[in-house]
DRENTORKOL-3810 file (N, C-alpha, C; in nm, 4 decimals):
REM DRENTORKOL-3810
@n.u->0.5910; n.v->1.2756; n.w->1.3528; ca.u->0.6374; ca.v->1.1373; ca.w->1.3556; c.u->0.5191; c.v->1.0441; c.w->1.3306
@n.u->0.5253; n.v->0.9410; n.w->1.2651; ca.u->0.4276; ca.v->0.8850; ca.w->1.2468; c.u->0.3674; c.v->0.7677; c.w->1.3462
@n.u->0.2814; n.v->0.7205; n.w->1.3642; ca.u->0.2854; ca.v->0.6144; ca.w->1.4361; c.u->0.2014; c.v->0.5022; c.w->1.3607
@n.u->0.1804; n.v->0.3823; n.w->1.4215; ca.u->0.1391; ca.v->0.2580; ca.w->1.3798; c.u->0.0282; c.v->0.2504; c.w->1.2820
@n.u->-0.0863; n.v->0.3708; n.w->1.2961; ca.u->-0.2381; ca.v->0.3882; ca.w->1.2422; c.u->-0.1480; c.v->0.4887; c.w->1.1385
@n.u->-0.0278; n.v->0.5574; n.w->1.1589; ca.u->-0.0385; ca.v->0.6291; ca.w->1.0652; c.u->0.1081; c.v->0.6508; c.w->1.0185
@n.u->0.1333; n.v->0.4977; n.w->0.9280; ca.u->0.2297; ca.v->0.4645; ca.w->0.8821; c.u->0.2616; c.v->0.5478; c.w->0.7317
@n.u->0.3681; n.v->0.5545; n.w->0.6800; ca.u->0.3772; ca.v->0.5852; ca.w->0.5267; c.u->0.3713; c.v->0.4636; c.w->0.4597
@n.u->0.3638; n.v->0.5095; n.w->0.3326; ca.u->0.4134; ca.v->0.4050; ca.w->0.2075; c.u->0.4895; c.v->0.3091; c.w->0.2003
@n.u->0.5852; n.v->0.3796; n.w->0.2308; ca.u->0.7784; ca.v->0.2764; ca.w->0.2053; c.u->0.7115; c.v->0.1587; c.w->0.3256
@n.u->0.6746; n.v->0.2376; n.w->0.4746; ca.u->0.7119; ca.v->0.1614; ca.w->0.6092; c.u->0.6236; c.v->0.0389; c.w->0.6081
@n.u->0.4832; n.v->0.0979; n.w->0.4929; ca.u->0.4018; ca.v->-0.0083; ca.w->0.4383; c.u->0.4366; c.v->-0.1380; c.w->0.4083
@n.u->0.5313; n.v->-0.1097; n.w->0.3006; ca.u->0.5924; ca.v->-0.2174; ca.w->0.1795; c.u->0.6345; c.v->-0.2938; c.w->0.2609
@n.u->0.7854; n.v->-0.2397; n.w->0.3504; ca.u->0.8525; ca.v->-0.3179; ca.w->0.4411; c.u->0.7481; c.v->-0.3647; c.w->0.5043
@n.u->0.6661; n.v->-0.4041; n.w->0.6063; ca.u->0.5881; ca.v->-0.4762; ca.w->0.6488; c.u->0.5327; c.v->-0.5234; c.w->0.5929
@n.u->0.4831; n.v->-0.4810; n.w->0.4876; ca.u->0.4296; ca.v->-0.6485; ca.w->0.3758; c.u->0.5041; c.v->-0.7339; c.w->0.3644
@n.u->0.6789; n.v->-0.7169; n.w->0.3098; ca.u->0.7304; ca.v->-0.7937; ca.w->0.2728; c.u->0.7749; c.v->-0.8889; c.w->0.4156
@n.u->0.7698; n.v->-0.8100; n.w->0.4772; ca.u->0.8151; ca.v->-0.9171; ca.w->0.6270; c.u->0.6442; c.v->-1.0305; c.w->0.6291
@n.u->0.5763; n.v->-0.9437; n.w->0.6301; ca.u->0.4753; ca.v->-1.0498; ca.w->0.6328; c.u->0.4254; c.v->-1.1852; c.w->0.5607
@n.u->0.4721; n.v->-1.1309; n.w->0.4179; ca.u->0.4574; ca.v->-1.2433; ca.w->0.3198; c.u->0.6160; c.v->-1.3310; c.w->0.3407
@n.u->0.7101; n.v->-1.2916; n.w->0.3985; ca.u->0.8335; ca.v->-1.3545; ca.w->0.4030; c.u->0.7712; c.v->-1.4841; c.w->0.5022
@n.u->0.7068; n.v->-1.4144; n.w->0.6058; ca.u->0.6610; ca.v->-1.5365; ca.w->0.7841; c.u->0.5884; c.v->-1.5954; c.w->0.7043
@n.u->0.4584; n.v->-1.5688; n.w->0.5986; ca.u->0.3687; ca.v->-1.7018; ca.w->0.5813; c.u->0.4669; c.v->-1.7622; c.w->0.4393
@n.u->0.5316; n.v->-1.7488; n.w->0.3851; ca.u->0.5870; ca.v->-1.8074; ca.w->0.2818; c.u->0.6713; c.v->-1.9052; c.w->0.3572
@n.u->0.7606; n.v->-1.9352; n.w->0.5025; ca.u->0.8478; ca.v->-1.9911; ca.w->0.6267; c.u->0.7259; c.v->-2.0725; c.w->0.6467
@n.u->0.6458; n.v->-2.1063; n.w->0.6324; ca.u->0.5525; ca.v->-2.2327; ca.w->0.6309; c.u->0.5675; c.v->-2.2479; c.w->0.8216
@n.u->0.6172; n.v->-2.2327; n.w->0.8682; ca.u->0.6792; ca.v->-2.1745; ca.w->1.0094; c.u->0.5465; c.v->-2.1743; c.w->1.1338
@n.u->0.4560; n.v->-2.0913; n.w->1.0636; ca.u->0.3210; ca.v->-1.9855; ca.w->1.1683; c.u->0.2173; c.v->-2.1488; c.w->1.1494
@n.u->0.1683; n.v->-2.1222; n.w->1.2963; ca.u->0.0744; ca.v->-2.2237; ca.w->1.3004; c.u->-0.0586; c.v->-2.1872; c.w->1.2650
@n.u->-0.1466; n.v->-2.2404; n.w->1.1994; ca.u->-0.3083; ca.v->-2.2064; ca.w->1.1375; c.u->-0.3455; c.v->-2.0728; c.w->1.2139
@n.u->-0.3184; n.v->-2.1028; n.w->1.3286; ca.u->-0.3860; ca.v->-1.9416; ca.w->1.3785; c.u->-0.2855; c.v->-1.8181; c.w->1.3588
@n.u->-0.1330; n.v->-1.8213; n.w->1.3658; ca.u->-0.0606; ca.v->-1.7446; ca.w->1.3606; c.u->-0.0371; c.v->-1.6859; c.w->1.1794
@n.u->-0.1123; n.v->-1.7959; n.w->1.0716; ca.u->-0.1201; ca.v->-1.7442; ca.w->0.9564; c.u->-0.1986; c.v->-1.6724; c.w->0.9350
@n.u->-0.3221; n.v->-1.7182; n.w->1.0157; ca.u->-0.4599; ca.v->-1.6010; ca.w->0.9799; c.u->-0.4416; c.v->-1.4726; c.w->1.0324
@n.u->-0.4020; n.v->-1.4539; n.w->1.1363; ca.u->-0.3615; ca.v->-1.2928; ca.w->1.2169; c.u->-0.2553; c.v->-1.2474; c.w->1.1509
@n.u->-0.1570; n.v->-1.2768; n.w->1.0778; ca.u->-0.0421; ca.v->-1.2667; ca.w->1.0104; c.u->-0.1074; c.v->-1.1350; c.w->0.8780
@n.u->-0.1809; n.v->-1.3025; n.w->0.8130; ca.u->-0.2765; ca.v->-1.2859; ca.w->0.6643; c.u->-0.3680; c.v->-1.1455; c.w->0.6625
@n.u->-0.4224; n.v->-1.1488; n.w->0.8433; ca.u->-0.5208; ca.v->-1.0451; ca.w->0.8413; c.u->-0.4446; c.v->-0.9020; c.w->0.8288
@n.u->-0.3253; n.v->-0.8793; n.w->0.9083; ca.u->-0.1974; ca.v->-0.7569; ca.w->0.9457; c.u->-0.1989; c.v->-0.7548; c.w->0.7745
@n.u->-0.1646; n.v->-0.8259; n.w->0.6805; ca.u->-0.1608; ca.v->-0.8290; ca.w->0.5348; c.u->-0.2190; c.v->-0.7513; c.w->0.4757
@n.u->-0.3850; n.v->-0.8042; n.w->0.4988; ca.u->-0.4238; ca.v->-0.7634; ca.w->0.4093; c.u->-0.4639; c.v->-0.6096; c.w->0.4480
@n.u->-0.4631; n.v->-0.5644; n.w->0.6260; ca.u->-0.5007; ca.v->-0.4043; ca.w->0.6679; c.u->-0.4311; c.v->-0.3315; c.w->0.5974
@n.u->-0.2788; n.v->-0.3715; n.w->0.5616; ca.u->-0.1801; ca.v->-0.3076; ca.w->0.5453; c.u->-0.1944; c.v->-0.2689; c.w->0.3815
@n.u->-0.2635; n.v->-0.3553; n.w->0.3183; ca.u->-0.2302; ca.v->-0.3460; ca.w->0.1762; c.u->-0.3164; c.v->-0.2533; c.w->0.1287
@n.u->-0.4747; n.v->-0.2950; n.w->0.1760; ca.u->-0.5709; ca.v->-0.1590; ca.w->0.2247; c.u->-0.5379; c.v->-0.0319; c.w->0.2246
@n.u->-0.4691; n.v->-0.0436; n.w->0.3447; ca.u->-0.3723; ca.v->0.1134; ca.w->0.3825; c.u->-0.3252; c.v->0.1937; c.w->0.2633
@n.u->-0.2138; n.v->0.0735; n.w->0.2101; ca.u->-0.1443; ca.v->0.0746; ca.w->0.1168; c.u->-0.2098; c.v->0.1858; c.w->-0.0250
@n.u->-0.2968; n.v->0.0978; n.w->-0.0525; ca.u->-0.3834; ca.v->0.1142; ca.w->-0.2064; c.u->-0.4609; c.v->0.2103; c.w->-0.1672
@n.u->-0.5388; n.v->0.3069; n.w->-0.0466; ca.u->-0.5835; ca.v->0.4239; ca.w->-0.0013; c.u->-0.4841; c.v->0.5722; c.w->-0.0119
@n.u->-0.3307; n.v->0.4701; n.w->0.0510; ca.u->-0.2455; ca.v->0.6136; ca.w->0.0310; c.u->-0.2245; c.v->0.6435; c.w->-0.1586
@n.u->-0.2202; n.v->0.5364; n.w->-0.1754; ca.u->-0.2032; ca.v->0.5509; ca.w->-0.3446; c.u->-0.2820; c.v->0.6480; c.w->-0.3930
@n.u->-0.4254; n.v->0.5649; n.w->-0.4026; ca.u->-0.5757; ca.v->0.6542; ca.w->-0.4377; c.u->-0.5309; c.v->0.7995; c.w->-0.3801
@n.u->-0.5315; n.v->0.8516; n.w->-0.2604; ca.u->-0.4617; ca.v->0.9755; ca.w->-0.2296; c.u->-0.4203; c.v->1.0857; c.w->-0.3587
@n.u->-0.2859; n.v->1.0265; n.w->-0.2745; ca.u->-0.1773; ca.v->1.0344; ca.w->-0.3672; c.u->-0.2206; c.v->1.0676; c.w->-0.5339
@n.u->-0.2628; n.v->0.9811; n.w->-0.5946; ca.u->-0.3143; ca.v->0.9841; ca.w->-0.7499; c.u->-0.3950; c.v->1.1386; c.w->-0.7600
@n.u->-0.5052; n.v->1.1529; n.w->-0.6442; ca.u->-0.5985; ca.v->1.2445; ca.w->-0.6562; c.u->-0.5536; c.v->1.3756; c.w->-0.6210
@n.u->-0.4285; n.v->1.3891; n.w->-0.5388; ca.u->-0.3393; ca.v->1.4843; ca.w->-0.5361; c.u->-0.2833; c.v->1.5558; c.w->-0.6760
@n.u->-0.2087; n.v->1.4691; n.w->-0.7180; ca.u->-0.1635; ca.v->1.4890; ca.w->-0.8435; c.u->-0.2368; c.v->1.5522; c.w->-0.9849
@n.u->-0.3599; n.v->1.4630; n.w->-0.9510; ca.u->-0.4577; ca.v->1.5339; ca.w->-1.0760; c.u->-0.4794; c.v->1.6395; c.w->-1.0396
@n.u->-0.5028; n.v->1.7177; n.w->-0.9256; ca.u->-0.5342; ca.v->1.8610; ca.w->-0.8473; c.u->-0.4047; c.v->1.9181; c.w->-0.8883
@n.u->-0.3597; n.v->1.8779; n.w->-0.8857; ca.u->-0.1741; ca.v->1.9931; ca.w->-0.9255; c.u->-0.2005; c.v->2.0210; c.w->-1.0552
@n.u->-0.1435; n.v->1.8664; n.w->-1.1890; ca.u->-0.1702; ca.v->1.8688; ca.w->-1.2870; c.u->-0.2584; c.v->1.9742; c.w->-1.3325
@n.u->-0.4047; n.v->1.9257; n.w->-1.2793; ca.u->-0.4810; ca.v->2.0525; ca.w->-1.2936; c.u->-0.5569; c.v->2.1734; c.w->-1.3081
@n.u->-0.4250; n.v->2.2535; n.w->-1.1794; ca.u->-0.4558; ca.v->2.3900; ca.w->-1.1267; c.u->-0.3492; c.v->2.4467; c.w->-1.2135
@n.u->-0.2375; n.v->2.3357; n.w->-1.2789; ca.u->-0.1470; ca.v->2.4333; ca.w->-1.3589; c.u->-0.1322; c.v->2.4513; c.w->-1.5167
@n.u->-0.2796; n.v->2.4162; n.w->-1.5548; ca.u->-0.2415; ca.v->2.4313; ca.w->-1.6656; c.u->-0.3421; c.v->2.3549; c.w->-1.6995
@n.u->-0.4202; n.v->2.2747; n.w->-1.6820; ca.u->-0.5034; ca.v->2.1970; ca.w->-1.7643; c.u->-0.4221; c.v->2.0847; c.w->-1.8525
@n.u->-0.3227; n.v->2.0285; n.w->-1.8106; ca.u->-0.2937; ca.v->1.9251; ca.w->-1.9030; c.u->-0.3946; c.v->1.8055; c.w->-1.8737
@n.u->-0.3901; n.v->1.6935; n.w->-1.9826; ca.u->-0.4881; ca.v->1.5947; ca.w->-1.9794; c.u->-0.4109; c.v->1.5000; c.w->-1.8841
@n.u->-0.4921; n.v->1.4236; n.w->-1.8453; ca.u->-0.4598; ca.v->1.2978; ca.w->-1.7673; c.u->-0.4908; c.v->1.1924; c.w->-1.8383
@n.u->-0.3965; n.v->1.0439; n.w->-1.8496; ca.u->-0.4884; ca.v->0.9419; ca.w->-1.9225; c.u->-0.4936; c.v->0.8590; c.w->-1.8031
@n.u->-0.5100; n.v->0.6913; n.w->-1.7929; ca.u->-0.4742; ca.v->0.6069; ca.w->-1.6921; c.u->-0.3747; c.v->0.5318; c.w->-1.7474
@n.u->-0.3132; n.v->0.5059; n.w->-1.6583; ca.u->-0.1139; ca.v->0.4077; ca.w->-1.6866; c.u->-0.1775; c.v->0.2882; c.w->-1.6981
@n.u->-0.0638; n.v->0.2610; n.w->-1.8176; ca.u->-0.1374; ca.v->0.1243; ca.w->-1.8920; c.u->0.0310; c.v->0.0432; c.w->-1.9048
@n.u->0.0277; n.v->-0.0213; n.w->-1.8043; ca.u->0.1276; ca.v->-0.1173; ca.w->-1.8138; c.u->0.2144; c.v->-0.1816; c.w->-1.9230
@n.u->0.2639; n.v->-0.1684; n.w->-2.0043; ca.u->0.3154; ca.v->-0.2319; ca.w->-2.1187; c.u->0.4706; c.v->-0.3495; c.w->-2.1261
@n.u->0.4542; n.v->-0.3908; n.w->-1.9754; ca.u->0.5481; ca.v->-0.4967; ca.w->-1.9656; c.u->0.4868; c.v->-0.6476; c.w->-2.0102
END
């Protein structure tokens, strides 16, 4: 089971989006934006570490099975 230090991905997102929902509610007072902002940005941290992970996982699969090439994803929207 996971706990708070050791959240997944998805449980990530959802708490970003709650977070950017409270400071976007103009709502939080100067101090309640910065502790808000700070939960933000740990999370996004978190976030972009499980990714990095994740990515470096994949190239280890990729490969051990075969040697296919890897390029980097290039956005084309």
């Amino acid at each position: 089971m996971a706990t708070d230090g050791d959240q997944g991905f998805d449980a990530i997102l959802v708490r970003l989006r709650e977070v950017v929902g409270k400071l976007e509610s103009g709502e939080l007072t100067l101090e309640q934006a910065l502790a808000v902002y700070e939960e933000g940005v740990a999370l996004a941290r978190k976030g972009q570490q499980l990714l990095a992970t994740a990515e470096k996982r994949v190239e280890i699969l990729v490969s051990a099975s075969g040697g296919v090439e890897t390029a980097p994803f290039e956005d084309k929207s």
